[in-house]
C-alpha positions, 0 to 999 in steps of 0.5 A, spaced: 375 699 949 371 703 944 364 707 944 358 705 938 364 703 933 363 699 927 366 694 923 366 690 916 367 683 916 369 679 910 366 673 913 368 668 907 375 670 907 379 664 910 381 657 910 376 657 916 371 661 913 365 663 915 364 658 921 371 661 925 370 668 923 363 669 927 367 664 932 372 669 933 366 675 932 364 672 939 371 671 942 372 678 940 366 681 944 369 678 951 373 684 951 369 688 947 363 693 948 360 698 943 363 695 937 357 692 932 359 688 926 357 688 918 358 681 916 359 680 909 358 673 906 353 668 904 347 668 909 345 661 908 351 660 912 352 666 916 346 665 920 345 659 922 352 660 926 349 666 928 343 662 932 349 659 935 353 665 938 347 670 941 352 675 943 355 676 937 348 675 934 346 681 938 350 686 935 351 684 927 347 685 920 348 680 915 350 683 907 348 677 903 353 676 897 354 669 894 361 672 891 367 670 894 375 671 893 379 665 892 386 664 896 388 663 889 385 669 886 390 673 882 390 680 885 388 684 878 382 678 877 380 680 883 380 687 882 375 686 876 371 680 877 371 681 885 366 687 885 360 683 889 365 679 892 365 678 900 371 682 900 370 688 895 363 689 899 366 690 906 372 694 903 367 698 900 363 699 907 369 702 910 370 708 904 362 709 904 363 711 911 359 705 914 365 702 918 371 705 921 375 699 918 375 692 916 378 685 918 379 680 913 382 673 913 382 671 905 387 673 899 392 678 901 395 679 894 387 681 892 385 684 900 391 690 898 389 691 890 382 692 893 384 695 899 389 701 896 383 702 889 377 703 894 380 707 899 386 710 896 393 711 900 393 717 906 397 724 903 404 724 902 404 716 902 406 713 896 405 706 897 402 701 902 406 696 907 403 690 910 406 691 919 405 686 924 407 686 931 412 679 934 414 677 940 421 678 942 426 677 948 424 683 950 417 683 949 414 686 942 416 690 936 413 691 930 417 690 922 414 693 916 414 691 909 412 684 910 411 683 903 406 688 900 413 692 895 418 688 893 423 694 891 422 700 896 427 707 895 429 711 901 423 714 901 419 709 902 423 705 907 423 713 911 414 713 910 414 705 913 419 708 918 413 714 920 408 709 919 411 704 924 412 709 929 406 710 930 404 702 930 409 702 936 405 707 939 398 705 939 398 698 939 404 697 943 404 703 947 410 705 947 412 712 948 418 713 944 420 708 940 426 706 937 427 705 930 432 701 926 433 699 918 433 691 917 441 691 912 447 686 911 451 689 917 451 695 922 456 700 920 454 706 915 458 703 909 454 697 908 448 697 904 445 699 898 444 707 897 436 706 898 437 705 906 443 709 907 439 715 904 434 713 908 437 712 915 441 719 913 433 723 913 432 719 919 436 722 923 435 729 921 428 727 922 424 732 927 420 726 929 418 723 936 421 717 935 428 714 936 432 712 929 437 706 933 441 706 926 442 699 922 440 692 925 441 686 922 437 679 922 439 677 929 436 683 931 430 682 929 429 677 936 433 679 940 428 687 940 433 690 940 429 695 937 421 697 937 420 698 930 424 694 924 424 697 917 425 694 911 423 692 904 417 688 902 422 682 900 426 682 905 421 683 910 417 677 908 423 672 907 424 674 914 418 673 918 417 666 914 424 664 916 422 666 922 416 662 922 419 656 919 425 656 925 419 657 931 415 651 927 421 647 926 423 648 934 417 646 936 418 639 932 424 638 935 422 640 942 416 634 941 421 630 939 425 630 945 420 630 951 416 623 947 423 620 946 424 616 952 420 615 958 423 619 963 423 625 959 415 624 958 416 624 966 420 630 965 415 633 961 409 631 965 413 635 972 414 641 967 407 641 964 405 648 967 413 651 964 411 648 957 405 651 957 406 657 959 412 658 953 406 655 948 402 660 950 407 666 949 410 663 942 402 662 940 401 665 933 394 666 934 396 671 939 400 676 934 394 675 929 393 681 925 397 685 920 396 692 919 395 695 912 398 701 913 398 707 909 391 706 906 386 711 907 381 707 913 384 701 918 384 694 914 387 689 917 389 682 915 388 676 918 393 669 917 388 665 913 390 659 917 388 662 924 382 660 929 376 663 933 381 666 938 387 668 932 381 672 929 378 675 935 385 679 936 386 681 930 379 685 930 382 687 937 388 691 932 382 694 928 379 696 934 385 699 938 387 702 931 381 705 930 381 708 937 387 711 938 386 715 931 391 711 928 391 714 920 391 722 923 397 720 928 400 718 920 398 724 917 401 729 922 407 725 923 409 725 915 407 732 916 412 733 921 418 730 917 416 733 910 417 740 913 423 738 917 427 735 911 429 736 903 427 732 899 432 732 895 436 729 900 432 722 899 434 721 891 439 716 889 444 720 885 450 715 885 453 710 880 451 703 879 455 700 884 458 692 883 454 687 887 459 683 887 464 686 892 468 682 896 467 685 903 459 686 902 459 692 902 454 692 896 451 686 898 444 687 897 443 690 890 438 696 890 431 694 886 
């Protein structure tokens, strides 16, 4: 998957850390040849795992720092008392040119401050989004922001746009993916002004993507489409609501298969069923969010996660990296800035009542 690549790792960043981040380094290297790693963290802990893993010990050096971001840091404390932090050297590593990306599993809020301070966004990108890939009837799609701009206007949601695509392709190989912009309703009448200017610069668009239209929230499961845009407010409420009904119907499923015994014995002869359904809703196989827009590849691992949840999203890294994901973004923004006006993209509308009785203005734009 890669040839003589190599990446920095937070290794103190996580609730696990830093005993899964070298258990998940280790995993990783089942897949992967020619990649070596810069572990950064406490060297007190970190070798001593190190001894226990010698695959992982083979290909990784150890930068000792004490410092560590806590998960209940605020960003901007981060940002100035985090210099030596775990977190902060590893970002650094990837600016300086030592490391072609990052994974880290800690704070997300001080992961993208540093993140966007140090390596600075890609040209013509005005602000980061957070993208992560999920499964669908389908098969996988991605949605973009999750969380990362609480308020985003036409252009940003057009950037996310060409930033998914591009995710589409190099993560989930697809040649031509379809793109929708998560709204209250599909026809063209609803929404705020941000997604309808939107939607209009998407499909005059000079892009190798294809723009659906409109989806709404049923959607997002169903994969009606490759890529889901939305803002950083609505992209986050979605995926942990979605989190939440996956968790809640897993409950309810333990509870029906415990509660009586003839459907313990129903369980017992569906075992193989049920197993392959665990697996293909287990979280730890869609770790990794991508920090898109940044100038380098930073991916976010869920802080919760395990050895085998880590491993993956240092696969994300790797496969970002390996299909120059950031040069696929800067051509591809290049190509749609020379095929559309600008002006087109700003809101010029009056302020319109959110209040409307056919929902039309729903959702109030900022």
């Amino acid at each position: 998957m890669s040839d003589n690549l190599t990446l920095s790792i937070d290794a103190m960043g996580g609730d696990n850390a830093p005993d899964m981040v070298v258990e998940g380094v280790d995993t990783a290297l089942e897949r992967l040849t020619g990649v070596s790693f810069l572990l950064f963290g406490d060297e007190a802990r970190l070798n001593p795992l190190l001894d226990r893993f010698p695959r992982a010990r083979a290909v990784s050096q150890v930068r000792h720092t004490s410092d560590v971001v806590t998960n209940d840091a605020k960003p901007a404390h981060a940002l100035r008392q985090g210099r030596a932090s775990s977190m902060r050297l590893a970002i650094n590593a990837v600016a300086d040119g030592e490391a072609a990306g990052i994974v880290s599993a800690g704070n997300t809020g001080a992961l993208m401050a540093m993140a966007k301070f140090v390596l600075k966004t890609l040209p013509g990108i005005d602000r980061p989004a957070i993208a992560t890939y999920f499964p669908t009837r389908r098969g996988e799609s991605v949605m973009l922001d999750l969380g990362a701009n609480v308020e985003c206007d036409a252009e940003n949601l057009i950037q996310f746009a060409v930033m998914g695509e591009v995710f589409a392709r190099n993560v989930l190989g697809l040649e031509n993916p379809s793109v929708g912009i998560l709204n209250v309703g599909q026809e063209d009448l609803k929404g705020n002004q941000a997604v309808k200017l939107a939607s209009q610069g998407l499909m005059n668009a000079a892009l190798p993507l294809h723009f659906h239209g409109f989806v709404e929230g049923d959607d997002i499961g169903a994969g009606t489409v490759d890529v889901i845009v939305t803002d950083g407010f609505t992209g986050n409420v979605a995926l942990k609501t979605a989190e939440g009904t996956a968790k809640l119907f897993g409950h309810f499923l333990r509870e029906a298969l415990t509660s009586t015994f003839t459907a313990k014995i129903g369980a017992l002869l569906a075992k193989r069923a049920l197993m392959t359904f665990k697996m293909r809703i287990d979280p730890r196989r869609y770790n990794g969010a991508m920090l898109v827009g940044l100038n380098g590849i930073c991916v976010k691992s869920h802080g919760g996660t395990d050895g085998v949840g880590f491993a993956n999203a240092i696969h994300v890294a790797v496969d970002l990296i390996s299909n120059n994901f950031n040069e696929s973004i800067k051509e591809d923004y290049e190509k749609f800035r020379a095929s559309s006006d600008p002006d087109a993209l700003k809101d010029n509308s009056e302020p319109t009542d959110t209040n409307t009785p056919d929902g039309s203005g729903a959702v109030a734009n900022g």
